[in-house]
MARMIVEX-780913 format. One line per field, with one value per residue (C-alpha): x, y, z; residue in three letters; residue number from 1. Coordinates in Angstrom, 3 decimals, m for minus. Layout:
N
east = c(X | ...)
north = c(Y | ...)
up = c(Z | ...)
residuo = c(ala | ...)
num = c(NUM | ...)
END
This chain:
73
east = c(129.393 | 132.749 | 133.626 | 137.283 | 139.239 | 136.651 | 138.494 | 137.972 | 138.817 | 139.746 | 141.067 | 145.082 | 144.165 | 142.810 | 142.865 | 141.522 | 139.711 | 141.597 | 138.595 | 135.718 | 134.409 | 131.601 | 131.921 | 128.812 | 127.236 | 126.084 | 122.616 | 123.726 | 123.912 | 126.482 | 128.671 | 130.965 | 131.690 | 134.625 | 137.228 | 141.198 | 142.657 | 146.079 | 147.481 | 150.648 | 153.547 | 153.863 | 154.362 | 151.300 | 150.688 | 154.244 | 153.649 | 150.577 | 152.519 | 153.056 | 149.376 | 147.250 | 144.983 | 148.472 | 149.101 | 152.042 | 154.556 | 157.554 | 156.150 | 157.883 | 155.772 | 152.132 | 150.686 | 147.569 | 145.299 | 142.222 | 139.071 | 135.403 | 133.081 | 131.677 | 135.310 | 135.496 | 133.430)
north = c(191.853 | 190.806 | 192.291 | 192.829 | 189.916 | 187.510 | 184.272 | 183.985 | 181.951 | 183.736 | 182.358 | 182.370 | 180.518 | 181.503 | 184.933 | 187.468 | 190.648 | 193.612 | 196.174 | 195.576 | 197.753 | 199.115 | 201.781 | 203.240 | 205.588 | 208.620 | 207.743 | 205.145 | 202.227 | 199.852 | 199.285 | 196.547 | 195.205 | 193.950 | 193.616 | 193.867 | 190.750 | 190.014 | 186.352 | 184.871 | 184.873 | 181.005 | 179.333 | 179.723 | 183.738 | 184.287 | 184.198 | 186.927 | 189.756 | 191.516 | 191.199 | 194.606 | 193.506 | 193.064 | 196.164 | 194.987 | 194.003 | 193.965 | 191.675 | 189.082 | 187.694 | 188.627 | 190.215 | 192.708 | 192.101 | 193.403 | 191.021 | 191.628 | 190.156 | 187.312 | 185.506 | 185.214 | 182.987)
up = c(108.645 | 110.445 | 114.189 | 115.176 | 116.319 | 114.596 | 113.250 | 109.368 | 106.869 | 103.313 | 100.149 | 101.675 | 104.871 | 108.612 | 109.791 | 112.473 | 111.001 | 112.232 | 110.629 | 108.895 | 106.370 | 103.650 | 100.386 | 99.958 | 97.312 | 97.415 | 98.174 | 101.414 | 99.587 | 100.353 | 97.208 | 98.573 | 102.114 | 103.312 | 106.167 | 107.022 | 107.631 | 109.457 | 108.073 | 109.485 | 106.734 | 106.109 | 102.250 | 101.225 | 101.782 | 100.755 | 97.431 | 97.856 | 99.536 | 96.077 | 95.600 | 95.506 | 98.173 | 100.285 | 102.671 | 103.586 | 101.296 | 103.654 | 106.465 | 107.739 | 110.685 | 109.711 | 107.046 | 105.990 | 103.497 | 101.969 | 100.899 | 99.938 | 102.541 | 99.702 | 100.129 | 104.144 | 106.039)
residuo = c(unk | unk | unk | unk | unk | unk | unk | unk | unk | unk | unk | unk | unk | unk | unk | unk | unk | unk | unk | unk | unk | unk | unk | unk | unk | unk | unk | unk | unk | unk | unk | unk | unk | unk | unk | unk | unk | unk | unk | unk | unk | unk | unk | unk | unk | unk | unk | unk | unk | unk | unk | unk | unk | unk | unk | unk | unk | unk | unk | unk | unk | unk | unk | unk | unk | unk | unk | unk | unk | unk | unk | unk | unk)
num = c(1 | 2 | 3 | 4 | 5 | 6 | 7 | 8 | 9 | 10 | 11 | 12 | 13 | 14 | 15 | 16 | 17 | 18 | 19 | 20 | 21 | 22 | 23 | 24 | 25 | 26 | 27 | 28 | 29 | 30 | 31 | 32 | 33 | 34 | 35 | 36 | 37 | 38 | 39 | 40 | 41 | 42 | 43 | 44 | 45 | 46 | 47 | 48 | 49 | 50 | 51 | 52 | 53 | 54 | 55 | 56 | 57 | 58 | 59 | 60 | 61 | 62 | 63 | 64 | 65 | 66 | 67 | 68 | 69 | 70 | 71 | 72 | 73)
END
């Protein structure tokens, strides 16, 4: 699992996890794990701020997304 402020890299280029994070079932069993991560706007995340993982659209400077934990590393 990702900490805060831990340098990853993730399919649009390097960025820090702002919050990592796990969906569990019912029973406690962790459905998917994942983490926040904050990407500077550049050309090649751009292009991914309409995405649904985006959280912010709008950003100009640095950007929010959203990816399971099996894409960062």
């Amino acid at each position: 699992m990702q900490t805060v402020n831990q340098k990853v890299s993730t399919p649009l280029g390097e960025g820090v996890v702002q919050a990592p994070f796990a969906i569990q079932s019912d029973q406690g069993e962790n459905i998917v794990r994942g983490a926040l991560v904050r990407l500077p706007i550049n050309e090649s995340t751009r292009a991914h701020l309409n995405k649904t993982n985006c959280l912010t659209p709008h950003a100009t400077l640095s950007g929010l997304w959203v990816f399971q934990e099996k894409d960062l590393s």
